[in-house]
C-alpha positions in Angstrom: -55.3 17.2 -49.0 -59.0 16.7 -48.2 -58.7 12.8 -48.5 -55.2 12.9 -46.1 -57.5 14.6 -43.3 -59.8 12.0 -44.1 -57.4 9.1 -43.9 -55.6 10.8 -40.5 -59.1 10.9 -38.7 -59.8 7.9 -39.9 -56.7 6.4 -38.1 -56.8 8.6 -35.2 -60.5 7.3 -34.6 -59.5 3.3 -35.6 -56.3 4.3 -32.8 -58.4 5.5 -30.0 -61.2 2.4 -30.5 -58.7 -0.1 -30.1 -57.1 1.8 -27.0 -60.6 1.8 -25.4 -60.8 -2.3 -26.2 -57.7 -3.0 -24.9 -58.1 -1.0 -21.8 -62.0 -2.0 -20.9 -60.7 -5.9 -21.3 -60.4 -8.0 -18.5 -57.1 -9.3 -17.7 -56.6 -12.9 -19.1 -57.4 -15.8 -17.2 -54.2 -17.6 -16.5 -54.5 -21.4 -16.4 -52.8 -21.7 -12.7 -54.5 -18.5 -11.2 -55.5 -19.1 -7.4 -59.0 -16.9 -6.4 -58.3 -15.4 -3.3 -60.6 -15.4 -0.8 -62.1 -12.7 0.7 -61.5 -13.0 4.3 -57.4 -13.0 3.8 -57.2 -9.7 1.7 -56.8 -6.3 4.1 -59.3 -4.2 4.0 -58.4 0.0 3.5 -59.6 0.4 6.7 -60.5 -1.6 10.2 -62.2 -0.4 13.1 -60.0 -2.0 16.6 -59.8 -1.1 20.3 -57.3 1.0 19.5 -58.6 2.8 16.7 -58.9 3.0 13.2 -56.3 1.3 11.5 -55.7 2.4 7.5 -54.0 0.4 5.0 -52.5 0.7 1.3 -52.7 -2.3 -0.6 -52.2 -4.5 2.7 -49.3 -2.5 3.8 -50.1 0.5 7.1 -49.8 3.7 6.5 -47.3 5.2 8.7 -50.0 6.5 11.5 -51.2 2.8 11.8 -47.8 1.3 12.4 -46.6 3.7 14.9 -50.4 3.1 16.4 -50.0 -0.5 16.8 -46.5 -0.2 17.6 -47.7 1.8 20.5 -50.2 -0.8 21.4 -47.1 -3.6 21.5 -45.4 -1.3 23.6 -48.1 -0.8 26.1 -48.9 -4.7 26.2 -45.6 -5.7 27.1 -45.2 -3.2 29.9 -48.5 -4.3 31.4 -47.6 -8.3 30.9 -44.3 -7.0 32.9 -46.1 -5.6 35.3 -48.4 -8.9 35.8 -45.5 -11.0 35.4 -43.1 -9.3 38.2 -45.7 -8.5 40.6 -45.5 -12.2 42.7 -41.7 -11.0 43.4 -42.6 -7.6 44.4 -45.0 -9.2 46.8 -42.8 -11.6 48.3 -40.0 -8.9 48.3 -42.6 -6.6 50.6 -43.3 -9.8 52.7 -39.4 -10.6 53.4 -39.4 -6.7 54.5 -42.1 -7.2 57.0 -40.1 -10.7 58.6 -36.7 -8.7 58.5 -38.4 -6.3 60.9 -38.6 -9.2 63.4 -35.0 -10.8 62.4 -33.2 -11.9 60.3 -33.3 -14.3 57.4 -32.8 -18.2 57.5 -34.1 -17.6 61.6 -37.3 -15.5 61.3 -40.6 -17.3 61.5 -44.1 -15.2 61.4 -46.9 -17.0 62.0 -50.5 -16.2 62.2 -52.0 -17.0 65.7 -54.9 -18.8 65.1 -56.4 -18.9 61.4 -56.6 -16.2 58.6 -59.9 -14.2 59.0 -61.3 -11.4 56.6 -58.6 -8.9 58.3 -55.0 -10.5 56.9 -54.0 -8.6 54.0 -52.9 -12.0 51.6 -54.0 -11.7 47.9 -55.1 -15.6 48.4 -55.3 -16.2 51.7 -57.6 -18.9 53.3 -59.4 -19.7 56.5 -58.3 -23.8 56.1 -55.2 -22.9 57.6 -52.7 -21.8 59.4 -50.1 -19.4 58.3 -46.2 -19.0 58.6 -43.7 -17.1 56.7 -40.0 -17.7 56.4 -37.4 -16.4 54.0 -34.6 -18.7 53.3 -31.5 -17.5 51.6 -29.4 -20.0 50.1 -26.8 -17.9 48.6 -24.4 -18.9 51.4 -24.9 -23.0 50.8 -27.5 -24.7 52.1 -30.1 -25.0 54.6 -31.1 -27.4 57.0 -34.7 -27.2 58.1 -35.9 -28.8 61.2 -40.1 -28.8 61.7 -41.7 -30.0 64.5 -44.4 -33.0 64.2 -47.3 -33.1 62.6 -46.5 -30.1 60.2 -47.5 -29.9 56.9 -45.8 -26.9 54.4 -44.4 -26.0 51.1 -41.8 -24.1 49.8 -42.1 -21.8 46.8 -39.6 -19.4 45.0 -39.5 -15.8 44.3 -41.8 -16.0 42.1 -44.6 -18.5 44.1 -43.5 -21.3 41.8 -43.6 -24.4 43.9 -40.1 -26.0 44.9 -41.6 -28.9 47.5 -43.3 -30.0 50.2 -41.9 -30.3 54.6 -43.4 -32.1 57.3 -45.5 -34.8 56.7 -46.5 -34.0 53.1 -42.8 -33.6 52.3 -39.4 -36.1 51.5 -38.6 -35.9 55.0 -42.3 -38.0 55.9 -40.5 -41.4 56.2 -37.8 -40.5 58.8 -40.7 -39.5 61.5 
């Protein structure tokens, strides 16, 4: 019985050596292994504007998703906000010539040129300011400008559409 306690611990001890080996070795070296580098693998954690953002093997934790998700949300609502403002402006500027007539036959003008005192975002002192909404929604428009005039017209959203006067198409027939 002595020498089958013996033999046991014997193989117990010969069982737990070769468990330690096989779990202190490295894995093997496969022939077609790529190193990756350490600038592509997420880090656990990363300081940002927004906070600390936490990960799990590359993957956010719940918190940091709905945080950046948040961050998305915000964004877009300020890029909306940026993006719609040059039609909110012109929408308050049609409001101000309606007061004086209607559209298509309502022309403000600026006597004179802009000084410090006009409220325009990108106003200038070079020249000489008039205002008009045309509405094209019932067909067309004809435009006559007297001589020597020299204007563009823009869009809703102060994207250029052409030129009048003696910049414009009409140039020739003067």
């Amino acid at each position: 019985m002595k020498i089958n306690s013996i033999i046991s611990l014997a193989f117990a001890g010969i069982v737990v050596t070769g468990m330690a080996t096989v779990s202190a070795a490295e894995a093997p070296k496969m022939k077609y292994s790529t190193e990756i580098p350490a600038n592509v693998v997420t880090p656990d954690t990363m300081e940002t504007s927004i906070g600390t953002l936490n990960f799990v093997d590359g993957v956010p934790t719940k918190e940091t998703a709905q945080k950046v998700w948040d961050q998305l949300d915000f964004s877009r609502a300020v890029e909306a906000m940026i993006m719609t403002t040059p039609a909110a402006s012109l929408q308050g500027f049609r409001k101000g010539i309606q007061k004086w007539g209607p559209d298509n036959e309502t022309m403000i003008y600026w006597d004179g040129r802009l000084d410090s005192k006009g409220l325009l975002l990108t106003g200038n002192t070079t020249v000489v300011y008039t205002f008009m909404w045309v509405d094209l929604k019932d067909g067309p428009l004809v435009m006559e400008t007297p001589p020597n005039v020299l204007g563009i017209i823009d869009d809703a959203w102060f994207h250029y559409l052409t030129d009048f006067g003696d910049a414009g198409e009409d140039r020739h027939y003067r």
